[in-house]
TIDREN-782191 format. One record per atom (N, C-alpha, C): atom name; residue in one letter; x, y, z. Coordinates in steps of 0.1 Angstrom, whole numbers, plus 2048, in hexadecimal, padded with zeros to 3 digits. Layout:
BEGIN
{"CA"; "A"; {X; Y; Z}}
...
! end
This chain:
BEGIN
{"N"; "X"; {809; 7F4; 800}}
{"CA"; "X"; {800; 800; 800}}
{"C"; "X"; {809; 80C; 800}}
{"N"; "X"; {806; 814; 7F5}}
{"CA"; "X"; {80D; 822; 7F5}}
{"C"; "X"; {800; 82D; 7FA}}
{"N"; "X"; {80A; 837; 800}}
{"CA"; "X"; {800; 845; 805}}
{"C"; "X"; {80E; 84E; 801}}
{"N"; "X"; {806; 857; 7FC}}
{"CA"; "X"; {80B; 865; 7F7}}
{"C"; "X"; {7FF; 872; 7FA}}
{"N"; "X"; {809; 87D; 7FD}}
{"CA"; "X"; {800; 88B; 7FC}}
{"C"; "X"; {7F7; 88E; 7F0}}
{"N"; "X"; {7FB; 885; 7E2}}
{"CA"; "X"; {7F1; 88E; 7D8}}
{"C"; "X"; {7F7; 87E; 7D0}}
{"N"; "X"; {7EA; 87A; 7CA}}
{"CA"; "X"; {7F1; 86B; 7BF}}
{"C"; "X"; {7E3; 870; 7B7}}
{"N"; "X"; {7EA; 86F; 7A7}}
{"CA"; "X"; {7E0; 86E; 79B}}
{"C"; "X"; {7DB; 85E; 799}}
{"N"; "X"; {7D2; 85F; 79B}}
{"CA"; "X"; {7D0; 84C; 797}}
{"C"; "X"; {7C1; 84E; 790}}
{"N"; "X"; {7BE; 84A; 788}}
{"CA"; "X"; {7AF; 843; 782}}
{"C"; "X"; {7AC; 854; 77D}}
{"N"; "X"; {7B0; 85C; 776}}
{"CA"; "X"; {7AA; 86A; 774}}
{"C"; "X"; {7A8; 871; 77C}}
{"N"; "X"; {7AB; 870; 788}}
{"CA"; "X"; {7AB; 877; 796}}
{"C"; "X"; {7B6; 87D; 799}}
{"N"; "X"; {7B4; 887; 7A2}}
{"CA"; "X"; {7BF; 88A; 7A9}}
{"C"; "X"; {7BB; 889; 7B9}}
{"N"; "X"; {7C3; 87D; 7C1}}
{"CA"; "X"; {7C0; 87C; 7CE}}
{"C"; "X"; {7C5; 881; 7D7}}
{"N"; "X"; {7C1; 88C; 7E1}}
{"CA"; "X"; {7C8; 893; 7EC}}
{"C"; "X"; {7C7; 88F; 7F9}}
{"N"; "X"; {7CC; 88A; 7FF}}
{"CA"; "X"; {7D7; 87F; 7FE}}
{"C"; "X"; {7D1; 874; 7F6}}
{"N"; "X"; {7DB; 86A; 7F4}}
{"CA"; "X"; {7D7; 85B; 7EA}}
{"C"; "X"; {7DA; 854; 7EF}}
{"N"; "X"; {7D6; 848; 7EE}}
{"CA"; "X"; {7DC; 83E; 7F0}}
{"C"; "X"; {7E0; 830; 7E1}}
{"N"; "X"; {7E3; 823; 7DE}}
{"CA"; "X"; {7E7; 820; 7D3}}
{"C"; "X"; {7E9; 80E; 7DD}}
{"N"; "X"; {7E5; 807; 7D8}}
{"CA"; "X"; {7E5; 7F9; 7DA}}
{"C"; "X"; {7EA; 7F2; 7CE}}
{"N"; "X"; {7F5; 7ED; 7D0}}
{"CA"; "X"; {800; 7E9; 7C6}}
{"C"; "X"; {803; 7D9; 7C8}}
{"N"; "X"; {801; 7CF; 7BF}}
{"CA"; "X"; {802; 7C1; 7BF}}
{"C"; "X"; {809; 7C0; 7B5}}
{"N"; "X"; {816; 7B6; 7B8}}
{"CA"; "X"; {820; 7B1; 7AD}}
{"C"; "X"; {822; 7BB; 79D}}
{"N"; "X"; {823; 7C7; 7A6}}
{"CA"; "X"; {828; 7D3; 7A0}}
{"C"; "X"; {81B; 7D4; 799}}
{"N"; "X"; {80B; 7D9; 796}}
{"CA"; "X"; {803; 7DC; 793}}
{"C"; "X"; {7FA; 7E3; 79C}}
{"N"; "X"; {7F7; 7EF; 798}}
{"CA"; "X"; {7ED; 7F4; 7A1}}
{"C"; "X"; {7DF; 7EF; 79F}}
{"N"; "X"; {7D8; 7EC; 7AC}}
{"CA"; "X"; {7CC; 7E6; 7A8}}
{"C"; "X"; {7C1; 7EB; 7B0}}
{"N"; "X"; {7C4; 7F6; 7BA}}
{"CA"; "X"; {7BA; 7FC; 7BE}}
{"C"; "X"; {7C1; 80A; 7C4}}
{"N"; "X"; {7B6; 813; 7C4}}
{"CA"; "X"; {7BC; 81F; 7CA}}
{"C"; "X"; {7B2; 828; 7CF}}
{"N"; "X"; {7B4; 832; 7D7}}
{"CA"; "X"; {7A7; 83C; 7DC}}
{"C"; "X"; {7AE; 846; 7E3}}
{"N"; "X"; {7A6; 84E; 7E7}}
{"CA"; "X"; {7AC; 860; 7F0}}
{"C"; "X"; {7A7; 85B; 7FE}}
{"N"; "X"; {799; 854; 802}}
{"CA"; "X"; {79B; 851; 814}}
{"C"; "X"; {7A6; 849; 817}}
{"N"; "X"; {7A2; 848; 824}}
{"CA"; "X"; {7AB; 83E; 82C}}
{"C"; "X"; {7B1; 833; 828}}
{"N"; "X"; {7BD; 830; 827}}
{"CA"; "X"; {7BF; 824; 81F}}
{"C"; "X"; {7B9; 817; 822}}
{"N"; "X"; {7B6; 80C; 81F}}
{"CA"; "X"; {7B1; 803; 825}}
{"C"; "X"; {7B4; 7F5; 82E}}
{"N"; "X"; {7C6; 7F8; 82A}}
{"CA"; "X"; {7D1; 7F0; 831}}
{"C"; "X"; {7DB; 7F7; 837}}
{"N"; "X"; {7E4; 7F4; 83B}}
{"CA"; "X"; {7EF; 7F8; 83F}}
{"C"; "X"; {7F8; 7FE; 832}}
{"N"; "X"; {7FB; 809; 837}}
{"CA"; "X"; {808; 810; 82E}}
{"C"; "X"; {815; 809; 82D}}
{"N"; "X"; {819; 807; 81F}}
{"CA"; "X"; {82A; 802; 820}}
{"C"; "X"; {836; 80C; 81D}}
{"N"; "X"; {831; 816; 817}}
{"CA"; "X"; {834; 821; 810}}
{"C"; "X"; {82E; 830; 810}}
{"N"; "X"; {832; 83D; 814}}
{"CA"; "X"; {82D; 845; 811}}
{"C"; "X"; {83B; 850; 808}}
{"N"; "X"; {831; 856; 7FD}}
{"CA"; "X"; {83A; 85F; 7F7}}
{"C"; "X"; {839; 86B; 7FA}}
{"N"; "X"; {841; 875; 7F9}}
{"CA"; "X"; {843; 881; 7FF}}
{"C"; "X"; {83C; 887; 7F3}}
{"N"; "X"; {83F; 886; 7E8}}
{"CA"; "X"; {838; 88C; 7DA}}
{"C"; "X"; {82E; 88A; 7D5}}
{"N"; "X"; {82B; 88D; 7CC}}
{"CA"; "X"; {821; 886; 7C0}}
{"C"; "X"; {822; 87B; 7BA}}
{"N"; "X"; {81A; 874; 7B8}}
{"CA"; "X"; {81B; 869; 7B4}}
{"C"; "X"; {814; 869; 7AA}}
{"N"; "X"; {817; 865; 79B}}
{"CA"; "X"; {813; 868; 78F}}
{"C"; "X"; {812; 859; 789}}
{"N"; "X"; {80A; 854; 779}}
{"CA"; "X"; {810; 84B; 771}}
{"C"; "X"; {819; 84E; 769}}
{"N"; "X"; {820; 840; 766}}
{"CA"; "X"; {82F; 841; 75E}}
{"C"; "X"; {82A; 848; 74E}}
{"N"; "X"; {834; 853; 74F}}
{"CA"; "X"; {831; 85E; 740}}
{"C"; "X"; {839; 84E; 735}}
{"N"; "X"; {82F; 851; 729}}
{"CA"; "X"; {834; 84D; 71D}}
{"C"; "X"; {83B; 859; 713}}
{"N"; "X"; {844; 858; 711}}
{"CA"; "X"; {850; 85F; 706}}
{"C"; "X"; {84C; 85E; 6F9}}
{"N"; "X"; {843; 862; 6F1}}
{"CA"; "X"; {841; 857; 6E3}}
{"C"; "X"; {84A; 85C; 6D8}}
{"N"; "X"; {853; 86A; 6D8}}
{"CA"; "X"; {85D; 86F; 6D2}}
{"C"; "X"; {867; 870; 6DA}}
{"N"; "X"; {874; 868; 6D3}}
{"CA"; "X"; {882; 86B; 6DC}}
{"C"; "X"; {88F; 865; 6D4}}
{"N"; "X"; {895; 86F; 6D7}}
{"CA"; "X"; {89F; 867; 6CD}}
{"C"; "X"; {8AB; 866; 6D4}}
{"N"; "X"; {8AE; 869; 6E3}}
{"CA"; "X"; {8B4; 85F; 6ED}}
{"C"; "X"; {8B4; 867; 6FB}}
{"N"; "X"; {8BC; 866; 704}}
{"CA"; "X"; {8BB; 870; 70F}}
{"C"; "X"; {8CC; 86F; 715}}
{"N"; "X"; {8CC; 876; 71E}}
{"CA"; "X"; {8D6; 877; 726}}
{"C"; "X"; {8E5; 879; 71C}}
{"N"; "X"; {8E5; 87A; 713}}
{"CA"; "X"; {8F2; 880; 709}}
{"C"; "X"; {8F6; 870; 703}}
{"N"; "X"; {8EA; 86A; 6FF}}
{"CA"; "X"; {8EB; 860; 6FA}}
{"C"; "X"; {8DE; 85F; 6F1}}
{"N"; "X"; {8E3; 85B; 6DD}}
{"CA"; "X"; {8DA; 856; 6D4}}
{"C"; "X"; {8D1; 848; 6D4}}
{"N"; "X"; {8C8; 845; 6D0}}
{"CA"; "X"; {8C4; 83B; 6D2}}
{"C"; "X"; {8C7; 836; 6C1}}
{"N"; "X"; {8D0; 836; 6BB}}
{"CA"; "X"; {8D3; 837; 6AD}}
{"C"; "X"; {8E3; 830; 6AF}}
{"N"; "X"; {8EA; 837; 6BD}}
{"CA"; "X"; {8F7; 82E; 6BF}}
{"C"; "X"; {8F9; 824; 6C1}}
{"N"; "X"; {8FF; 81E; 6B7}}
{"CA"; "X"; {8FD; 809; 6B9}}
{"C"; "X"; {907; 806; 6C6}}
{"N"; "X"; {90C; 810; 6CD}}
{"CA"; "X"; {90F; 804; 6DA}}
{"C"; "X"; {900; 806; 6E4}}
{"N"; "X"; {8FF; 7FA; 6E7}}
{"CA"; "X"; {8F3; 7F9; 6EC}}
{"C"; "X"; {8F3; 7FD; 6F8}}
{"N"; "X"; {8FB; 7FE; 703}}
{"CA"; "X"; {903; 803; 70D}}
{"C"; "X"; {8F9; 812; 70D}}
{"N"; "X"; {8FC; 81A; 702}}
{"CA"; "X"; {8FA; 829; 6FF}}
{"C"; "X"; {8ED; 829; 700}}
{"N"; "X"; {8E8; 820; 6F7}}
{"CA"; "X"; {8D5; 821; 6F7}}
{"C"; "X"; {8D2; 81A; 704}}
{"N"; "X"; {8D6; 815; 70F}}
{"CA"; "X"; {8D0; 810; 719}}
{"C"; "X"; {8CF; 81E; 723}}
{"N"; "X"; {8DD; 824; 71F}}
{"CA"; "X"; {8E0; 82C; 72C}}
{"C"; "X"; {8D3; 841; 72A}}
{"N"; "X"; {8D2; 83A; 71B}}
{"CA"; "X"; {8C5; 844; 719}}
{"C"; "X"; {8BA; 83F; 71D}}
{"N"; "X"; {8B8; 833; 71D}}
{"CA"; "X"; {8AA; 832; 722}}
{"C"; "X"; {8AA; 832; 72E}}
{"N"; "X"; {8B7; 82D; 739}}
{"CA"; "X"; {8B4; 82D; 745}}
{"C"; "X"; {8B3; 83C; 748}}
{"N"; "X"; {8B9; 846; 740}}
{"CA"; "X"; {8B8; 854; 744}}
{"C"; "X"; {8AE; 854; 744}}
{"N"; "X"; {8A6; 851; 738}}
{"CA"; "X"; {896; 859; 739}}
{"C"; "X"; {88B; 850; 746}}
{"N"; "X"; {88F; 843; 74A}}
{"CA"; "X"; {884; 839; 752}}
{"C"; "X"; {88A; 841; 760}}
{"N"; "X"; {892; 846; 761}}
{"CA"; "X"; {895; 850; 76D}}
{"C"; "X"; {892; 85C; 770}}
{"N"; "X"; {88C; 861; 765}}
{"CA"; "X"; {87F; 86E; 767}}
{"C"; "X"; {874; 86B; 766}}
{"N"; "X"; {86F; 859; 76B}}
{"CA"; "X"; {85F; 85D; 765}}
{"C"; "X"; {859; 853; 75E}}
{"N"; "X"; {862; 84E; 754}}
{"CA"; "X"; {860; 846; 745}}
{"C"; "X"; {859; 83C; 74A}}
{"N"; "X"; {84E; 83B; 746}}
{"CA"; "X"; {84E; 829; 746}}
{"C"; "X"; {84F; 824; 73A}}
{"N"; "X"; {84F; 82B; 731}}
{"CA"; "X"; {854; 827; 721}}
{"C"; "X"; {859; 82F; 718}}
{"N"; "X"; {865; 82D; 70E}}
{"CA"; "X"; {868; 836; 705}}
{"C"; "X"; {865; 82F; 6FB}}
{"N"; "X"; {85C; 837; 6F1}}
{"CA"; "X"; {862; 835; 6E6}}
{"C"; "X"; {86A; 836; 6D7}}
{"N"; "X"; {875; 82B; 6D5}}
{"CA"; "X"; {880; 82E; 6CB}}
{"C"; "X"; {87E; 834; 6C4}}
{"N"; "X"; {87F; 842; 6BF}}
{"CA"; "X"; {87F; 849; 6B2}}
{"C"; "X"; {88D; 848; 6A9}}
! end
C-alpha cells in the first residue's frame, strides 16, 4: 500500500491518495482512508509513467549509435525521469 499527499490515479487527482499495488500492478486506489496498512509513503506526487512517443535519444546519447551500451544508457536516462516507455525514433 502506497500513501502520498496528492496521486493521479483513474482521472482523478487524490488529495491525499492512496494506490494498492500487486506484483508491480496497480489494482486499486482511492483519496479516503487507506484500507490496509501503509508500506510506503511518498513525499511527492505521484503520477503514471509518461510515454515519449518522439526521441531520438537522451542523456548525450543517440539511439542510432550501434554500441548498444550508448542506446541503453539513453533510455536508462529517460526511465529516470518518469519514462515508462520510449519510443525509438
Amino acid at each position: 500500500m502506497v500513501a502520498a499527499a496528492r496521486i493521479v490515479y483513474d482521472g482523478a487527482v487524490l488529495e491525499p491518495g492512496w494506490l494498492r499495488i500487486v506484483d508491480g500492478v496497480i489494482v486499486d486506489g482511492g483519496a479516503q482512508a487507506p484500507p490496509a496498512v501503509v508500506t510506503e509513503t511518498v513525499a511527492g506526487t505521484v503520477v503514471p509513467g509518461f510515454v515519449d512517443l518522439h526521441c531520438h535519444g537522451g542523456g548525450g546519447y543517440e539511439f542510432t549509435d550501434p554500441d548498444l551500451g550508448h542506446v541503453r544508457a539513453a533510455l536508462d536516462f529517460h526511465a529516470a525521469r518518469g519514462n515508462a516507455a520510449t519510443m525509438l525514433s
